[in-house]
N, C-alpha and C positions, 0 to 999 in steps of 0.2 A: 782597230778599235771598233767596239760593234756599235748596233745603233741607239742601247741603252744607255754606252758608256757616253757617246755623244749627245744625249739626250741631258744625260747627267750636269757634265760639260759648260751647256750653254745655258741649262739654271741655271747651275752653279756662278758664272759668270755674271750671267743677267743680277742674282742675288748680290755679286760684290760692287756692283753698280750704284746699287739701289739706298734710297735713305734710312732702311732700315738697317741694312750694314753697315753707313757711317755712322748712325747714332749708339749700334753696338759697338762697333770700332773706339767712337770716343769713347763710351762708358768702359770697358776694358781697360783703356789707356788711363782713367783716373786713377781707376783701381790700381794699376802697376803704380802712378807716380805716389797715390796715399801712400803705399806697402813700402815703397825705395823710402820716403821722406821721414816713415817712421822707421826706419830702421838707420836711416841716418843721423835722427835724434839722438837714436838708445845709442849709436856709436859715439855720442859725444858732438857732431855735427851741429851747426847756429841752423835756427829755422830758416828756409828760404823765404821771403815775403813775395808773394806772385806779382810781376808784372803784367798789363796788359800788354800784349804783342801785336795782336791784331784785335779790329772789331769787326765782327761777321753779320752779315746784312740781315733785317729780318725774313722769316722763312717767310715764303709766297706763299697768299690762302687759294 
């Protein structure tokens, strides 16, 4: 592995750490569940009504 690729590597890393890849992570993940739930409709499927699962603490300023 040279030492760009390692360079690469440890951004890359650093970046799936970081709050900016969970807040894209979650947004992703709406998107997939919007896309699944309307397709679930059009299949005939009953709306799901969302439960709250968890409640996540406020972000620290």
């Amino acid at each position: 592995m040279s030492k760009n690729d390692m360079e690469f590597e440890r951004a890359f890393g650093n970046f799936l750490e970081s709050r900016v890849y969970d807040k894209a992570e979650n947004s992703l993940f709406e998107v997939a569940r919007a896309a699944f739930l309307a397709g679930w409709k059009a299949a005939g499927g009953e709306e799901i009504k969302p439960e709250e699962i968890l409640t996540l603490l406020p972000e620290k300023k």
